[in-house]
N, C-alpha and C positions, 0 to 999 in steps of 0.2 A: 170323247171322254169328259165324264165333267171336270171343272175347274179344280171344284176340292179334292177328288181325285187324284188328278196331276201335281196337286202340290204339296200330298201326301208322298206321292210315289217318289217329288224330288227331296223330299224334307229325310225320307228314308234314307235315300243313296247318298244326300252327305252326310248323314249319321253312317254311313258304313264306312265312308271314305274318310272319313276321320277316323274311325277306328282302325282301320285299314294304314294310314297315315301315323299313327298309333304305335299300332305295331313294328313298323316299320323303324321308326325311331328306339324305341324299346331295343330291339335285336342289335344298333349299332352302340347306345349308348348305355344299356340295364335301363332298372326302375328308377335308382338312387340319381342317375344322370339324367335321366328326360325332364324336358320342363315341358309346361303347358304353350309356351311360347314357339317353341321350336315344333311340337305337334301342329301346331296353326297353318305354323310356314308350310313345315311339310302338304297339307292339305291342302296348302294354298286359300285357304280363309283368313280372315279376321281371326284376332285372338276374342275380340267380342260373338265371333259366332259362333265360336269352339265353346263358349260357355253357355251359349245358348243350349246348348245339348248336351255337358257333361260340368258337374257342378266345379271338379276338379280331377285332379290326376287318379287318385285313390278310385274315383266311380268310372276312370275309362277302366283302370285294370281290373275293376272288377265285369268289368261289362265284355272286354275281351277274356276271360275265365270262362264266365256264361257260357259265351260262344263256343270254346272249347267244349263246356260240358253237353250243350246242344248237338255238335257236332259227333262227340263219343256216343250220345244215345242214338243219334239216326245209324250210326257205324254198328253198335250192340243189338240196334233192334234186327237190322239186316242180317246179321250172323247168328242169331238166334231162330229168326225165322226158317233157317236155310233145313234140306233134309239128313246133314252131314250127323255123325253119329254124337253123341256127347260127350267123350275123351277130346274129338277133335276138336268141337263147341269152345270148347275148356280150354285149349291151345289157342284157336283163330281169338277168342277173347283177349286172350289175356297179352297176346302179341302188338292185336290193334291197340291197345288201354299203352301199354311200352309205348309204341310210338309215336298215338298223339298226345301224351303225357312229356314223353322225350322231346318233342318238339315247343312243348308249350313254355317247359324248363328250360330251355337252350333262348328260347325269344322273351321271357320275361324277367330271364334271371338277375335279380338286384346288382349294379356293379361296383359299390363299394360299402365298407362298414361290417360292423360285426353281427350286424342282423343276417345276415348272408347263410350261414349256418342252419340259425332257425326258420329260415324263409324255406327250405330245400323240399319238403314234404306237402305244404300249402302248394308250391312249384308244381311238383308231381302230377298232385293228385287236387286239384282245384273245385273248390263249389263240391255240388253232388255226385262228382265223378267215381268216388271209392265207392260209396252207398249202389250206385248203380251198374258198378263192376260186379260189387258182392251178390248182389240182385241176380241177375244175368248168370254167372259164374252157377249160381245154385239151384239155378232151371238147370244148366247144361249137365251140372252131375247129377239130378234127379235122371232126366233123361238117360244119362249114362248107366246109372243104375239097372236101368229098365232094360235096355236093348243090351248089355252083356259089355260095354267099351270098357265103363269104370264099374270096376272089381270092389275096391275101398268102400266097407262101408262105413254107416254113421250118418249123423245128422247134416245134410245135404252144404245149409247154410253157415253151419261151423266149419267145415270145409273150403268153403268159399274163401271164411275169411284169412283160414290158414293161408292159401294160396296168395290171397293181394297180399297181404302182409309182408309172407316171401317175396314176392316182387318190389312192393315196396320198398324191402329196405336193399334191395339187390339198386334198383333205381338212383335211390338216395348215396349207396356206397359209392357208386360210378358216375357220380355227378358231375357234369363240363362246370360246377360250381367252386371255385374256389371256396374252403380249405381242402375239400372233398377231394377234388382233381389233383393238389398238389401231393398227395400221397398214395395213390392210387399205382400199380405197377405197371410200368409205360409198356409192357406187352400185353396186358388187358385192356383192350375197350367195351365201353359199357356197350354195343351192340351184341360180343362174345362175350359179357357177363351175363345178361340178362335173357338171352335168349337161349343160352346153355341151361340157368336155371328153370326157363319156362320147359323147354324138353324135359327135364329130369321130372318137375313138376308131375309133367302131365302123364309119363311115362310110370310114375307110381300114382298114379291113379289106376292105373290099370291091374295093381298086384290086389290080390285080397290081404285086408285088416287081419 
């Protein structure tokens, strides 16, 4: 293998491992508490070589969003590809976008101050992630349309975005974010909130307009 090669492949893997490292720190302490120092240790690098690769904290968290958003399109493109009907499309979507949405909210979530609030929906739904729900979402009801699943008619893509929006703010209501969480009723969890409404959801999809 040539040299340059090899020192791309390793320059890669600690760009991931820092990020990786990253995250890692994020989930124990929020945004508000990670320093760039403590990211270092974790990775076990130099703090000089953690900024070789990230200018500051702001471009790790935006580089670990990316990656979420990356990782929701290979998930979107797989489920869209598949031969399952378009009601169900519209379900496995919008289930997968919940959970690695739910997860990215839980491991980024800011841990103190009053931006907390407004940080919940960036949280969510990070970078191109909504864009390419709503995307995706309005192939599966066109589809659905066609084969007989989704009854509802109407313009395929205003549809769409009725749907994330519902979820969205289903998301946001059931957030592990404080002030969110501290008023939420301790016999809901947002897994029974939001996956209650993605069924009802997808289940009028099926009724005709």
């Amino acid at each position: 293998m040539p040299v340059t090669s090899r020192r791309e492949r390793e320059k890669e893997q600690r760009r991931e491992a820092i990020l990786d490292a990253a995250r890692s720190v994020l989930q124990r302490k929020g945004f508000q508490g990670t320093t760039m120092e403590e990211v270092a240790a974790e990775a076990e690098f130099s703090k000089g070589t953690l900024y070789t690769y990230f200018a500051s904290k702001n471009e790790l968290f935006a580089q670990l969003s990316d990656k979420l958003v990356d990782r929701v399109e290979r998930e979107f493109k797989n489920i869209s590809s598949s031969t399952r009907d378009g009601q169900s499309m519209v379900a496995e979507l919008l289930r997968s976008w919940v959970a690695l949405s739910s997860d990215n909210a839980r491991a980024l979530q800011p841990a103190t101050g009053p931006e907390r609030r407004g940080d919940l929906l960036s949280l969510a739904a990070p970078g191109d992630s909504l864009p390419l729900l709503v995307d995706h979402l309005a192939r599966a009801i066109r589809r659905g349309q066609v084969d007989g699943s989704v009854l509802r008619q109407g313009d395929a893509t205003m549809l769409a975005y009725q749907l994330s929006a519902a979820v969205m703010g289903a998301l946001t209501c059931s957030s592990p974010v404080p002030p969110t969480s501290e008023r939420q009723p301790s016999a809901c969890t947002q897994d029974e909130l939001v996956n209650g409404l993605v069924e009802l959801l997808t289940t009028g999809l099926g009724a005709a307009s």
